[in-house]
C-alpha positions in Angstrom: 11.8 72.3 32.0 8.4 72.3 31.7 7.7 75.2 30.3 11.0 74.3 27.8 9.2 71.4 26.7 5.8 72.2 26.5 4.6 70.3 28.7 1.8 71.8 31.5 3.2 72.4 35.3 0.7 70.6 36.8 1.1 66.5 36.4 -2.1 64.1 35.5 -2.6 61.6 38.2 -1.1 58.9 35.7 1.8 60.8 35.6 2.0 61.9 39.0 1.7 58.1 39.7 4.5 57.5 37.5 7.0 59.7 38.8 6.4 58.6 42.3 7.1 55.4 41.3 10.1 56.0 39.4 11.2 57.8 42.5 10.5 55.0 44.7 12.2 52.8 42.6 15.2 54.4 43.7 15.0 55.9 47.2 14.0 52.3 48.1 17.0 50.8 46.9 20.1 53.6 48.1 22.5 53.7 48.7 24.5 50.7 47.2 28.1 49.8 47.0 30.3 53.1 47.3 33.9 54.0 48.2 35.0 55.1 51.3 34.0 58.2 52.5 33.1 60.3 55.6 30.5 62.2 54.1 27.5 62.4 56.7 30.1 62.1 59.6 32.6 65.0 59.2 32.7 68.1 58.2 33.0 69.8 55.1 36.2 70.8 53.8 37.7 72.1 50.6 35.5 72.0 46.9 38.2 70.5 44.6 38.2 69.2 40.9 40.3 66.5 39.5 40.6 66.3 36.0 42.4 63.2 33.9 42.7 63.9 29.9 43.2 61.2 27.6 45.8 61.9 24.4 43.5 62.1 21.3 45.1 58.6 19.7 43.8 57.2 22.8 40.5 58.7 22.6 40.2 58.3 18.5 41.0 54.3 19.6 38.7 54.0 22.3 35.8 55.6 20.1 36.6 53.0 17.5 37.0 50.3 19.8 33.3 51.3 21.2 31.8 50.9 17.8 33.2 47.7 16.9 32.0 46.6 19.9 28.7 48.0 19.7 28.8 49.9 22.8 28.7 53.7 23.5 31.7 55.7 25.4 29.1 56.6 28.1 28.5 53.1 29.0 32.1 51.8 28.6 33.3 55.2 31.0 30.6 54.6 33.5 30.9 50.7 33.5 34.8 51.4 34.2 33.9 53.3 36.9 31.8 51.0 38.6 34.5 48.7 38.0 36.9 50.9 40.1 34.6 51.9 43.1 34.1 47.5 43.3 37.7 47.4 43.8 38.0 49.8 46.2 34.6 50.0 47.8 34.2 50.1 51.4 33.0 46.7 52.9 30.6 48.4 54.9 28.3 49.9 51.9 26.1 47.4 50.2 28.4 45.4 47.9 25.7 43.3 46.0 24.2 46.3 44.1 25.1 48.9 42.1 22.5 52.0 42.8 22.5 55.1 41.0 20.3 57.8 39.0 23.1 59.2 36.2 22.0 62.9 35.1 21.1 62.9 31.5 21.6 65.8 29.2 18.2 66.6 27.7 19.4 69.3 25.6 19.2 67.1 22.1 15.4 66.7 23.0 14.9 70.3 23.1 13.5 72.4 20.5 15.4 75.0 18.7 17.3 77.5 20.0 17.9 75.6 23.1 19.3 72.4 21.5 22.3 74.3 19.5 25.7 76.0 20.6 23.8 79.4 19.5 22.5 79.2 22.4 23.5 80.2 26.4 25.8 77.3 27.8 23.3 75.1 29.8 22.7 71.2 29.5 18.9 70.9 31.3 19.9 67.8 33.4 17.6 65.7 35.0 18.4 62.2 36.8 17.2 58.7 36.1 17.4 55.9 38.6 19.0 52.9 37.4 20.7 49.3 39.3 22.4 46.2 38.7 23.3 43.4 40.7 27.0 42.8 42.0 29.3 40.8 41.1 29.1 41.2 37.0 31.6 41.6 34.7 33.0 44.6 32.6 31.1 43.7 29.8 27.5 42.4 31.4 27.8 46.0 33.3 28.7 48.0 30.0 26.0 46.1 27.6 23.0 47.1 30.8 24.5 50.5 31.1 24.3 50.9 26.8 20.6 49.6 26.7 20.0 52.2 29.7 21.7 55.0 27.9 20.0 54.4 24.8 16.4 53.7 25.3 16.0 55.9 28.6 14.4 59.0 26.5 15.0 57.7 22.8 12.0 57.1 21.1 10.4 57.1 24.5 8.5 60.2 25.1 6.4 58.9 28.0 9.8 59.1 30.2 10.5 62.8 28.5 6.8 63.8 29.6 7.4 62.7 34.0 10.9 64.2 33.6 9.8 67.3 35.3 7.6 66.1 37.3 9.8 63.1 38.7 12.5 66.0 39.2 9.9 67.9 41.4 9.1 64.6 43.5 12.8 64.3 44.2 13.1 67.9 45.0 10.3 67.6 47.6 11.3 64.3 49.3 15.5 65.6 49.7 14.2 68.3 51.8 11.9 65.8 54.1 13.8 64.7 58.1 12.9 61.3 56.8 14.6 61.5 53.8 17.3 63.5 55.6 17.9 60.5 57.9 18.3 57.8 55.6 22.1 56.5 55.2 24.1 58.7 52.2 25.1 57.7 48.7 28.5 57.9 49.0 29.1 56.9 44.6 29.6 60.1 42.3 26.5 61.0 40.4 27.4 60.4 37.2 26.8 62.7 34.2 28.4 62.5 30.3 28.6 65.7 28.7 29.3 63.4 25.5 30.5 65.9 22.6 31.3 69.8 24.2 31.2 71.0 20.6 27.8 70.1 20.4 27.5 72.9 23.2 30.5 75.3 22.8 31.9 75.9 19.8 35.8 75.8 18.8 34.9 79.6 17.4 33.2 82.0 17.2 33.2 84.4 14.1 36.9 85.5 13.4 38.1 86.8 16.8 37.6 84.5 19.4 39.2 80.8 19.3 38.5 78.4 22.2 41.2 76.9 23.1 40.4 74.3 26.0 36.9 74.4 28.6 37.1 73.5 32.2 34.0 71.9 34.2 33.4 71.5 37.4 30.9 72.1 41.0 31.9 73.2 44.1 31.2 69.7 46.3 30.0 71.6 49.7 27.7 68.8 51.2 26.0 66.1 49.2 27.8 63.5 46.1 30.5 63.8 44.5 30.4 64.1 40.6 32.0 62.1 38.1 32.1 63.7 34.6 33.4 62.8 31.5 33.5 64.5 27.6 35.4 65.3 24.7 36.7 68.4 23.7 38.8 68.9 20.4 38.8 65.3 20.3 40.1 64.2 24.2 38.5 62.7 26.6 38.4 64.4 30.1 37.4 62.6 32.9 36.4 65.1 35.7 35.8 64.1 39.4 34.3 67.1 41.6 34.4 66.1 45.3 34.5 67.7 48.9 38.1 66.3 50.8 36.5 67.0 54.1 34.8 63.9 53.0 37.5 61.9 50.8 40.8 62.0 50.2 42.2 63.1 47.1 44.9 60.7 46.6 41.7 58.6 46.5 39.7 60.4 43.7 43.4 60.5 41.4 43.1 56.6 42.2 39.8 56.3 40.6 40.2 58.6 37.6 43.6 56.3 36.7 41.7 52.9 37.7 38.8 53.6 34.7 41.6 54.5 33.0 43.2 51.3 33.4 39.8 49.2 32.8 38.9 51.5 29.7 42.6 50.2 27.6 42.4 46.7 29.3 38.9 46.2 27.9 38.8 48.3 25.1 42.4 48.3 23.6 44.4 45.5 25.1 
């Protein structure tokens, strides 16, 4: 990513100094409120992939509705899905914070070719720690969640520049026994994929239509994911998980809960 970005591999101590403390601003904090799950105590069982597709009326009035409002669908999806692991959270986890570090698609940041469909299918994710205090409505969750969306790396370079090297602070610290020890985030790490056109296109040349993409991960030990995009104009919700860990009559319950919150607070 570096190297992508021009940036040198080796960090200044200011940004070395940075990242750690970006990092820290999150290890110190995980894991917060989460639903039940046995990751960390069982086994690992079968990769699976959940999918939930919104009918393009709904997703044409839930766009509009996010305008008007002055929101973007990434907050209003991700502040829905807080809103469903609150409901069904287990009381064990910590339910007065929300604790996370969403993956952000740096791809628009990037220079040419690697910012355009022309080029190889790849999204150059990198995570960013963020938190807000429980309980809170829809709507306070969904504004924090916009401001954190949209002024995370827009016009703010300086977070661009430690990208790589907070990345390679995380990288080091997961493999640690300390680390290793510490209780488990048991929340999907969240990532928006925001327009898939932006990335694949519907064709290419004369020959070859596109009729539907399918994303996924195979779950084997850590987080679930939780992913959500459009594609000739639906919204897909995607939720890749491990059922050794949780149930899959759980993860449908989810996908049709911020389904639920998304028309009661958008289109109701």
């Amino acid at each position: 990513m570096e190297e992508v970005l021009g940036y040198p591999e080796q960090a200044t101590q200011a940004q070395s100094e940075k990242a750690t403390a970006l990092f820290l601003s999150w290890t110190t904090r995980v894991p917060g409120i989460g639903p039940v799950s046995r990751l960390g105590t069982a086994p690992a069982g079968r990769c699976q992939n959940f999918e939930l597709m919104f009918p393009t009326k709904t997703t044409e009035a839930l766009v509009t509705a996010c305008k008007h409002r002055g929101i973007s669908m990434t907050a209003a999806i991700h502040a829905a899905y807080v809103g469903a692991i609150v409901k069904h959270a287990d009381p064990k986890s910590k339910l007065e914070e929300y604790v996370t570090a969403p993956n952000f698609n740096l791809r628009p940041y990037l220079p040419e070719p690697y910012s355009s469909s022309k080029h190889a299918v790849s999204v150059y994710y990198t995570p960013l720690p963020y938190k807000i205090d429980l309980p809170a409505s829809y709507w306070d969750i969904a504004r924090s969640l916009h401001k954190y969306y949209q002024t995370s790396f827009k016009g703010n370079p300086e977070t661009l520049e430690i990208t790589g090297y907070f990345t390679q602070a995380l990288f080091s610290a997961v493999q640690t026994p300390e680390f290793l020890a510490n209780p488990v985030s048991k929340d999907a790490l969240i990532s928006s994929l925001g327009i898939a056109e932006r990335y694949v296109q519907r064709e290419y040349g004369s020959d070859i239509k596109v009729k539907d993409i399918k994303i996924g991960i195979d779950v084997v030990m850590g987080m679930s994911f939780f992913f959500f995009y459009t594609f000739r104009d639906q919204l897909r919700l995607v939720y890749s998980f491990n059922d050794g860990f949780e149930e899959a009559e759980n993860i449908q319950m989810y996908l049709e809960e911020v389904q639920a919150v998304l028309v009661k607070e958008l289109l109701a």
